[in-house]
BAPAVO-660898 format. One record per atom (N, C-alpha, C, O, CB): residue in one letter; x, y, z. Coordinates in pm, whole numbers, plus 50000, padded with zeros to 5 digits. Atoms other than C-alpha are relative to their C-alpha. Glycine has a CB too. Layout:
<recs>
AXYZ;...
</recs>
This chain:
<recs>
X498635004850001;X493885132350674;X500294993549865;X499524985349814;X500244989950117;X499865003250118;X495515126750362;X500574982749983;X500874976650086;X500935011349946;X499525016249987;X496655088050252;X500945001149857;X500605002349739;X498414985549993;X499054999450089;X500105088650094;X500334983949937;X500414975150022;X501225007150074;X499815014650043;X500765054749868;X501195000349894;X501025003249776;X498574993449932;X498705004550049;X504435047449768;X499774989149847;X499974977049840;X500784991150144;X499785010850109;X503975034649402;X500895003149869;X500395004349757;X498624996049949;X499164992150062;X506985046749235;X501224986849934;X501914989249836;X500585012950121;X498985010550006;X509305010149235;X499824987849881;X498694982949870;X499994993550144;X499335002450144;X510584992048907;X499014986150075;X497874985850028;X502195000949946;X501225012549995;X508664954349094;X500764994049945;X500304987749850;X498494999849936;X498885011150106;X511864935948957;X499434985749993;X499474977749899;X501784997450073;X499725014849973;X510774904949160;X498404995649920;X497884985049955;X500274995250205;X501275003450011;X507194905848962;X500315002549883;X499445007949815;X498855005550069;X500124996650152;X508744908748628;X499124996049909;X499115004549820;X500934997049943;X500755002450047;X505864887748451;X499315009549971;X499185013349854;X499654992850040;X500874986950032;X503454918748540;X500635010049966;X500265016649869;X499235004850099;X499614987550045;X505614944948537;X500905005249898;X501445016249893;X500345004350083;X498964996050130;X507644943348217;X498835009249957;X499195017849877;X500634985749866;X501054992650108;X504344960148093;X499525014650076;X499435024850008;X498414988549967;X500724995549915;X502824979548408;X500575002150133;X501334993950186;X499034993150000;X499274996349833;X503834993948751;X499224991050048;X498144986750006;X499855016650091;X500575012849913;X503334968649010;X498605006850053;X497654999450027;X501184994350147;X501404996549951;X500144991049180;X499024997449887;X497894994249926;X499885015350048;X500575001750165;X498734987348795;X499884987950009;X499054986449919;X500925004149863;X500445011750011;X498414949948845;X498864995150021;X498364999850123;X500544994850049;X501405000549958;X495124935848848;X499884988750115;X500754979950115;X499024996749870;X500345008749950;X493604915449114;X498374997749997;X497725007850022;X500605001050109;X501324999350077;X490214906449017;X499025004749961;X497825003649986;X499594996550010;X500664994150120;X489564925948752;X500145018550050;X499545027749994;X498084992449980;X499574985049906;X490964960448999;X501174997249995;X501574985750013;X499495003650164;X499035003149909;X494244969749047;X500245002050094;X499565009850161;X500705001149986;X499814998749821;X496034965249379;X499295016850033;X498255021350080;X502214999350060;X500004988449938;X496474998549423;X498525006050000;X498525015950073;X501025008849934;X501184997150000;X492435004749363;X499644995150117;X498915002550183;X499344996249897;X500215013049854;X492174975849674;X500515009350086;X499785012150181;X501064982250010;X499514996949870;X494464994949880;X498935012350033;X498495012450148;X501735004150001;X500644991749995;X492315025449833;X498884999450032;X498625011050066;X500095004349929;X500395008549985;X489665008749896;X499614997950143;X498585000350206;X500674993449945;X500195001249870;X490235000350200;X500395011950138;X500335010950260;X500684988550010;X499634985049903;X491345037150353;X498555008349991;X498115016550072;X501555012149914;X501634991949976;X487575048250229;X499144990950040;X497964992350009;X499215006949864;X501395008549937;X485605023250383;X500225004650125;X499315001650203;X499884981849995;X499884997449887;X487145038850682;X499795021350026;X499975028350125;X501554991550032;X500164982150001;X486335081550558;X501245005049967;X501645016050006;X499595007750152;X498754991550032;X489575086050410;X499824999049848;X499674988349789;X501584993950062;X500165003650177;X489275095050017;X501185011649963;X501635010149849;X497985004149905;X498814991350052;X492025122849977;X501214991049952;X501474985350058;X500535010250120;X498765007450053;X495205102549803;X501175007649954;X501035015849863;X499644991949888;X498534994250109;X499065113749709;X500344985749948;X500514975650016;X501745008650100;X499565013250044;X499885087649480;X502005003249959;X502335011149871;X498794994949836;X498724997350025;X503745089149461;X500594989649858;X500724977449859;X500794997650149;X500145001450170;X504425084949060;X501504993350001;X502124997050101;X499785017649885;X498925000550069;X507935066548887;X500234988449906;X500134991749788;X500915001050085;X499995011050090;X508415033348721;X498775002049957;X497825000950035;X500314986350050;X501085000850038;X505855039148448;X498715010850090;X497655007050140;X499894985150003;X501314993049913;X503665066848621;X499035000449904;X497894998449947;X500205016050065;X501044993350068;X501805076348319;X498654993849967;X497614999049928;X500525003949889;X500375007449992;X500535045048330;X498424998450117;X497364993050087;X501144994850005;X500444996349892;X498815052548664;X498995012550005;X497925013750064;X501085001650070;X500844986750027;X497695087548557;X499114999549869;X498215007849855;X501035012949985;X501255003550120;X495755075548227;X498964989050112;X497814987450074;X500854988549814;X501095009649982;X493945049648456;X498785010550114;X497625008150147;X500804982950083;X501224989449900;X492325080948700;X499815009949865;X498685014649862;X500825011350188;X500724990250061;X492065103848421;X498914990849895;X497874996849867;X501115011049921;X500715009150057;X490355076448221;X498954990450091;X498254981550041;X500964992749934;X500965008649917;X488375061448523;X498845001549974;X498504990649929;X500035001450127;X501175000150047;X484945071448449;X499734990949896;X498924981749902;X499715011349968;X500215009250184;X485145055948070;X500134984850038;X499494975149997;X501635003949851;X499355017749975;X486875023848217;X499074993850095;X499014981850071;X501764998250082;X500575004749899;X484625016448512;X498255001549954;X497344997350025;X500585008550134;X501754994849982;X480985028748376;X499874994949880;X500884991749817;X499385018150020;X501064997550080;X478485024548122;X500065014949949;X499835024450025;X498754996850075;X500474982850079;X478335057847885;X499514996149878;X499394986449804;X501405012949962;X500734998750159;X476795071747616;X500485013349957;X500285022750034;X498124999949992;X499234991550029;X478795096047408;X499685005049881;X499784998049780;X501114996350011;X500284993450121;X477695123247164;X500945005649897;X501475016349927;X499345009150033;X499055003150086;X479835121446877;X499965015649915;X499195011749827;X499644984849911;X499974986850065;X479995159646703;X499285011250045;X499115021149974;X499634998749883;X500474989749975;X478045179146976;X500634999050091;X500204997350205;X498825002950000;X498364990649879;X481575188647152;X500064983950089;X500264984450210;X499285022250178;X500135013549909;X481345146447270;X499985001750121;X501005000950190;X500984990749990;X500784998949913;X479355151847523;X499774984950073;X498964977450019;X498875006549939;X499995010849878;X479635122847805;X498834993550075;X499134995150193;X500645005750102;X500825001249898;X476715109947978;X500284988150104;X499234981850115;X498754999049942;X499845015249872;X477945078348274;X498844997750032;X497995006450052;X500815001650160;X501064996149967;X475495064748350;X500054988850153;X499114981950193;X498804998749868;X499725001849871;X476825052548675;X499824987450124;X499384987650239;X499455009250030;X500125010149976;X477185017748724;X500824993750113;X500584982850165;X500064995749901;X498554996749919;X480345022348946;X500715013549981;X501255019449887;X501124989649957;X499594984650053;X481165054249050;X500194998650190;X499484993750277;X498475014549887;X499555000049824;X483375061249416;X499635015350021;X499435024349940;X502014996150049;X500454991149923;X482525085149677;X500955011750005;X502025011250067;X499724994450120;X499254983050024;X483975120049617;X501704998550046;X502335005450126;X499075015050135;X498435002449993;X487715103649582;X501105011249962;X501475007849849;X500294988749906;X499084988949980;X490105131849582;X501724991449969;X502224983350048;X499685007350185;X498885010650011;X493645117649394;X501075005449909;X501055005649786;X499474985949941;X499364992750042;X496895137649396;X501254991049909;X501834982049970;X500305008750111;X498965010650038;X499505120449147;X501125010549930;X501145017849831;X499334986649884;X498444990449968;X503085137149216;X500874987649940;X500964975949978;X500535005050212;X498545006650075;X506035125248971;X500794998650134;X500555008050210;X500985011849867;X499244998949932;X508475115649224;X501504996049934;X502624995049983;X499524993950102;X498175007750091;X511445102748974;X500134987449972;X499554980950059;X501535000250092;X499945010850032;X512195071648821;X500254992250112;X499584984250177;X500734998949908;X499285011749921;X515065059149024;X499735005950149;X500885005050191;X501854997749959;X500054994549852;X514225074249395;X499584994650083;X498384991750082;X499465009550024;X500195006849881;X514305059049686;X498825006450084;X498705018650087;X501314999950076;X501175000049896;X511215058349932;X499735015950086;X498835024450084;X500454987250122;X499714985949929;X512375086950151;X499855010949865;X498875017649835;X501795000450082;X500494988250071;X512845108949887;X498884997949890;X499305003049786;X501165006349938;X501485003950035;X509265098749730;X499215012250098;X498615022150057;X499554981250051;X500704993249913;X508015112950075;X500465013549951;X499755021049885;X500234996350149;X499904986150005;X509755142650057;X499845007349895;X499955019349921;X500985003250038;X500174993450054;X509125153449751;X498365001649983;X497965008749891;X500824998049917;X501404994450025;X505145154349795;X499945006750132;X498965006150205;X498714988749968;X500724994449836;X505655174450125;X498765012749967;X497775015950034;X501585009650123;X501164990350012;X503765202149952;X499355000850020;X498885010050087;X499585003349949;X501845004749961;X500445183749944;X499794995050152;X498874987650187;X499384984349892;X500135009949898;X501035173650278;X499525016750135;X500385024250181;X501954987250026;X500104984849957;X499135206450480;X499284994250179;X498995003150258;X498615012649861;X501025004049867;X497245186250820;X501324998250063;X502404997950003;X498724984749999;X498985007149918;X499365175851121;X500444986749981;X501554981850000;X499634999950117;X499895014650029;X498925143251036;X499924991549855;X499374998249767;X499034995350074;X500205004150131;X498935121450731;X501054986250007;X502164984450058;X500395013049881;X500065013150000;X498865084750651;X501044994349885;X501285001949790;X498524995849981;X499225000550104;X501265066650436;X500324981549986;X500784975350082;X501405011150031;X499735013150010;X501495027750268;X500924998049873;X501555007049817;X498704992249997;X499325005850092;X503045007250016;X499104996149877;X498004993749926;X500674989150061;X501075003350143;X501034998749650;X500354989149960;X500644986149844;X500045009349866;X499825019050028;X501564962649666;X499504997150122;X499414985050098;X501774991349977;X500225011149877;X500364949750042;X498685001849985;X498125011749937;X500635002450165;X501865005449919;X496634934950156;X500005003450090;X501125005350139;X499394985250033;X500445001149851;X495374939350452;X498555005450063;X497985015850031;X501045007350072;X500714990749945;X492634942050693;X500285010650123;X499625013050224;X499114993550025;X499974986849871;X493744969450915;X498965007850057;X498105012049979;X500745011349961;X500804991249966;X491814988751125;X500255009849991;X500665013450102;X499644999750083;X499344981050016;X492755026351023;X499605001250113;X500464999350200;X499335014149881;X500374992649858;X490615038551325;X500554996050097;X500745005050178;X498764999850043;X498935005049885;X492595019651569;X501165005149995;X501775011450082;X500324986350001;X499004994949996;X495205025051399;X500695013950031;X501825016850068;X500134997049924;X499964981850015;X494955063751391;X499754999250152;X500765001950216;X498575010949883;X499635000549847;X493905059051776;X500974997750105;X501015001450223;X499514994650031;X499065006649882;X496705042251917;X501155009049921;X502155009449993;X500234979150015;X499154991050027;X498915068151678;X499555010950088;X500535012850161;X500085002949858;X500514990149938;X497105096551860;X499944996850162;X499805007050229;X498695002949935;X499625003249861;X497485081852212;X501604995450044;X501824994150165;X499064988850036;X498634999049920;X501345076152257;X500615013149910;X501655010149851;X501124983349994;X499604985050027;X502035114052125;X501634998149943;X502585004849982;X499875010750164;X498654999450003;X505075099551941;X500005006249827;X498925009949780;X500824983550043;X500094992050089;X506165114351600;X499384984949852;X498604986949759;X501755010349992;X500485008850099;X505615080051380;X499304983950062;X499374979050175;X501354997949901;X501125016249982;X503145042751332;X500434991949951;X499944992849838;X498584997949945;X500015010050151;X504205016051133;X499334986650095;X499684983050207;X502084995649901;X500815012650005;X501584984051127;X501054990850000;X501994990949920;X498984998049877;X498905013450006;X503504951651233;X499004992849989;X497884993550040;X501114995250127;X500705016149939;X502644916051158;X501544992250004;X502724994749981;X498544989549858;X499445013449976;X503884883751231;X500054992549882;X499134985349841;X499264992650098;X499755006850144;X505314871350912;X500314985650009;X501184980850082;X501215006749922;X499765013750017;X504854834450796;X501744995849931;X502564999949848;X498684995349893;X498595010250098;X507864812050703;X499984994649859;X499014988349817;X500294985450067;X499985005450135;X508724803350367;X499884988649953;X499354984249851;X500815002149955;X500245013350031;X509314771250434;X499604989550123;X499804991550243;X501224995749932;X499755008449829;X508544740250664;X500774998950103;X501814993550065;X500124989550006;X499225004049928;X510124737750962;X499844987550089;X498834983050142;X500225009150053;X499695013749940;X511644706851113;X500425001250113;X501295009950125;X500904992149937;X499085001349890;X512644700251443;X500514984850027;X499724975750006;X499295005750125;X499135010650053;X515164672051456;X500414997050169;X500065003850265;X501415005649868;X499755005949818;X516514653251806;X501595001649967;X502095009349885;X499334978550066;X498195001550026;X520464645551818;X500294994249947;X501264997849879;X500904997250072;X500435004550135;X519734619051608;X500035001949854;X500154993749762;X499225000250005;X500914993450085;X518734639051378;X498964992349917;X498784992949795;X500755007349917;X501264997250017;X515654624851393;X498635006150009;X497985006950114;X499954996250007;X501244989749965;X512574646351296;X498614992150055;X498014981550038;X499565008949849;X500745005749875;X510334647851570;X498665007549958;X497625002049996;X500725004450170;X500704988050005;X508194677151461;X499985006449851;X500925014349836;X500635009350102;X499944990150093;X507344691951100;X498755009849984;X497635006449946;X500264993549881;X500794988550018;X505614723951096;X499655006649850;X500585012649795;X500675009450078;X499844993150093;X504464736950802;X499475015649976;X498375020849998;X499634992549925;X500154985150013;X505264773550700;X499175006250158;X498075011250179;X498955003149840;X500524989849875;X504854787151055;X499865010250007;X499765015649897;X500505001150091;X500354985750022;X504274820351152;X501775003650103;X502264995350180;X497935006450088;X498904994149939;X507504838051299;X499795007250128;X498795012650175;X500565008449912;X500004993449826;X508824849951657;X499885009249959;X498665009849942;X501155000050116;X499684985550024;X509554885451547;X498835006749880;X497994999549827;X501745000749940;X500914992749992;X507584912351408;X500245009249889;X501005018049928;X499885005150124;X499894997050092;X507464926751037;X499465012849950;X498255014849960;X499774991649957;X500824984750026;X506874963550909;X498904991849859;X499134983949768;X501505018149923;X500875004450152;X503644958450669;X499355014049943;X498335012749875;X498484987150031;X500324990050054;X503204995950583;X498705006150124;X498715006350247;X499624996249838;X500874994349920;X499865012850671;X500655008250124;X500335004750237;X499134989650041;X499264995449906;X502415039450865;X497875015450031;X496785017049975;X502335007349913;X500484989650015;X500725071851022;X501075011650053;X501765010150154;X498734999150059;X498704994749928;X503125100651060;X499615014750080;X498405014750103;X501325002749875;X499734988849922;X503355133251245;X500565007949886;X501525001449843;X500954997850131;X499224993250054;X504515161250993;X501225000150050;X502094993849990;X499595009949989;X498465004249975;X507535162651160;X500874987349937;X502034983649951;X500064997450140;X498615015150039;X508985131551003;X500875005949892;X501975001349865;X499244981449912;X499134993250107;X510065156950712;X501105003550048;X502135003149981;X499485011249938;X498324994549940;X512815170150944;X500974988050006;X502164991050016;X500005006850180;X499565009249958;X513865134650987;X500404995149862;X500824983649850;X499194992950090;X499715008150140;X514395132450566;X501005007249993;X500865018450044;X499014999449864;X498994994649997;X517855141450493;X499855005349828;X499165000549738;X501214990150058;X500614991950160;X518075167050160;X500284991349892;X499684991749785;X500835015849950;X499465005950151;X520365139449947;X498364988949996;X497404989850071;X502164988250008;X500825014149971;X518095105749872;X499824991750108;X500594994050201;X500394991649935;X500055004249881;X517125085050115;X499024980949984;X498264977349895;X499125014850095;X501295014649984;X515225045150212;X499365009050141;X499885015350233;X500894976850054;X500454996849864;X512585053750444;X500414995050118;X500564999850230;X498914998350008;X500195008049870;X513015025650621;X501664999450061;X502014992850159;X499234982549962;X498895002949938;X516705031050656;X500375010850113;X500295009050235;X501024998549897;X498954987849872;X518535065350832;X498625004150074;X498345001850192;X501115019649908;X501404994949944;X515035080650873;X499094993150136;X498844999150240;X499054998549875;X500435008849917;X513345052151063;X500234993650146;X499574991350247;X500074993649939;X499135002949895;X516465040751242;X500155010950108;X500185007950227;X501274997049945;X499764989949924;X516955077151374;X498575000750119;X498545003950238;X500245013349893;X501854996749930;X512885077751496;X500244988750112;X500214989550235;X498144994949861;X499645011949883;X513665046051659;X501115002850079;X500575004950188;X500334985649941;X498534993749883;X517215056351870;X498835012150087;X498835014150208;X501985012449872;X499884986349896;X515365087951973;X498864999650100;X498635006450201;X499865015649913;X500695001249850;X512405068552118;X498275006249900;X497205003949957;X501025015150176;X500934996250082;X509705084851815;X499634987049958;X498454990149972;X500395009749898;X500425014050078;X508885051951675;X498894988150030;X499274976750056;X501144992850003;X500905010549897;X505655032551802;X499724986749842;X499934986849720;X497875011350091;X499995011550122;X504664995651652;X498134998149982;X498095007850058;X501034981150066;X500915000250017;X501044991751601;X499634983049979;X499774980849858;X499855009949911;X499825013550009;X500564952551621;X498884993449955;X497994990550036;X500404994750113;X501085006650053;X498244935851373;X499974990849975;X500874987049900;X499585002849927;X500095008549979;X496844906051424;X499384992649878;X499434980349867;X499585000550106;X500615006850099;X495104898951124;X500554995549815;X501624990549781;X498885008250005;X499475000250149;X495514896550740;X500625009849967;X500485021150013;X499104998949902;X498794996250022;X498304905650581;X500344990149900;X500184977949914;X500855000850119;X499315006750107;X499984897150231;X500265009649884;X499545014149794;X499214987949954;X499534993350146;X501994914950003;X500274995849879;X500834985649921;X500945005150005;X500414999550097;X501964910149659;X501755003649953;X501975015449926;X498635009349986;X498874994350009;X506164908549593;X500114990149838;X500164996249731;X501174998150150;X500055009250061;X506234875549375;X499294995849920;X498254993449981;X500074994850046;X501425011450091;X503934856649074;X499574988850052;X498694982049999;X500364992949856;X500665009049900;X503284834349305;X498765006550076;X497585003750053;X501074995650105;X500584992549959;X501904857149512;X498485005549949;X497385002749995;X500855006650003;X500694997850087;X500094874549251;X498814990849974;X497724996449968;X500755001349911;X500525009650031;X498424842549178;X499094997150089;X497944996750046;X500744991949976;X500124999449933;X497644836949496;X498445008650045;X497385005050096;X501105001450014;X500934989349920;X495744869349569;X498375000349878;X497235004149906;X501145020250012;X500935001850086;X493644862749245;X499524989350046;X498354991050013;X500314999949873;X500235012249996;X492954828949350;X498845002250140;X497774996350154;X501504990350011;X501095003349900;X491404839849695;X499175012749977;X498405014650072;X500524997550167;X501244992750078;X489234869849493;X499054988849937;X497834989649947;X500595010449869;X501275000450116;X487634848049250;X499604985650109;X498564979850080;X500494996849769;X501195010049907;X486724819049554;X499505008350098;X499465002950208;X500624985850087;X500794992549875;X485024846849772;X500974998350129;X500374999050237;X498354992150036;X499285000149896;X487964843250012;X501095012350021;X502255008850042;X500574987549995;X499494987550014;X489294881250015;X499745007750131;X498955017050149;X499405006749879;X499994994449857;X489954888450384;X500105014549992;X499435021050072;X501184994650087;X499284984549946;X491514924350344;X498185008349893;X498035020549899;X502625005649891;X501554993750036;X487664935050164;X498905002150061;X497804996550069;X499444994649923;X501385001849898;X485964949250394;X499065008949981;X498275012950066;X500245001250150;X501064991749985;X484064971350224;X498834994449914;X498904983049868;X500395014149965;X501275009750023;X480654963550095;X500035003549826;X499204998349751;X498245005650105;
</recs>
């Protein structure tokens, strides 16, 4: 099953990193995300990738055609045809990694649809190149494969931004919570879809999460997948900061591979 990763978006709200670099191109210690997210789809037997290309792709496609050089130890023969030797200090498991231009300015939906080519199984996986997480793919892919509906999307329970107060009539506070976790229930990517969701992309542009999504949901296609665990996207320099901060103290929940 292939693992489609949406990293095609300009990252306005992360302008620090991305005046230079697509937001998946950001590092988090000393990898970028988008290496993390990947990452965590082969610790589970998934190494096939569509990387969906636009703000800055080329950026993206020098760092896999340049991965060997950047990640290893070599030794390089300088006038007999430079001849390569790695000598294989870091080196991933037979990663397979399709990277499809999808257009600068293009919305999500049409991202998907324009890698339907590479897309040849019944099934095939699809996230965002900015979120953490530990998900369970195999669950996840189980509980997609047991309600026979056409799409998955991973929910969490998104924290609050800010403290909340609860106040009497008074309005004296009785109660301050800080940054709670919310009633309701947040798409965090990690979808799995049904080929069929292509019929569900309309030919002009499209947001996935808008006509496409909404329609899957009215018709009753739409299951939620409810994850309980870590979770944090990567929208803000705060953020950013953040996700470096719990790499370099050994506190990197969504790493679960060895």
């Amino acid at each position: 099953m292939k693992v489609v990763i949406l990293a095609g978006g300009l990252g306005t709200r992360l302008r620090e990193e991305t005046e230079f670099r697509p937001k998946p191109m950001v590092y988090i210690g000393g990898r970028p995300i988008l290496w993390h997210i990947m990452k965590i789809y082969a610790h589970y037997g998934f190494h096939e990738f569509i990387i969906c290309l636009g703000y800055k792709g080329n950026i993206i496609k020098d760092y896999f055609l340049n991965y060997e050089a950047m990640n290893n130890d070599f030794t390089i023969c300088l006038g007999c045809n430079n001849h390569i030797e790695y000598h294989q200090q870091h080196q991933e498991q037979d990663f397979r990694v399709t990277l499809a231009n999808t257009g600068l300015s293009t919305m999500t939906g049409g991202r998907v649809k324009k890698i339907k080519q590479y897309i040849d199984d019944d099934l095939f996986m699809l996230t965002y190149g900015d979120g953490l997480g530990n998900v369970n793919i195999k669950n996840l892919i189980d509980f997609h494969k047991s309600h026979g509906k056409v799409a998955t999307i991973t929910t969490v329970r998104p924290t609050s931004r800010y403290g909340i107060l609860d106040l009497d009539n008074s309005s004296q506070v009785m109660k301050f919570t800080e940054k709670p976790q919310a009633e309701g229930w947040a798409s965090a990517g990690f979808c799995v879809f049904n080929r069929s969701l292509f019929d569900y992309l309309p030919e002009d542009d499209c947001m996935l999460e808008h006509e496409p999504l909404r329609r899957l949901a009215v018709e009753g296609q739409l299951m939620a997948y409810q994850h309980d665990g870590f979770f944090f996207p990567m929208d803000t320099y705060r953020e950013y900061q953040q996700l470096n901060e719990m790499w370099e103290q050994g506190n990197s929940p969504w790493r679960i591979w060895k």
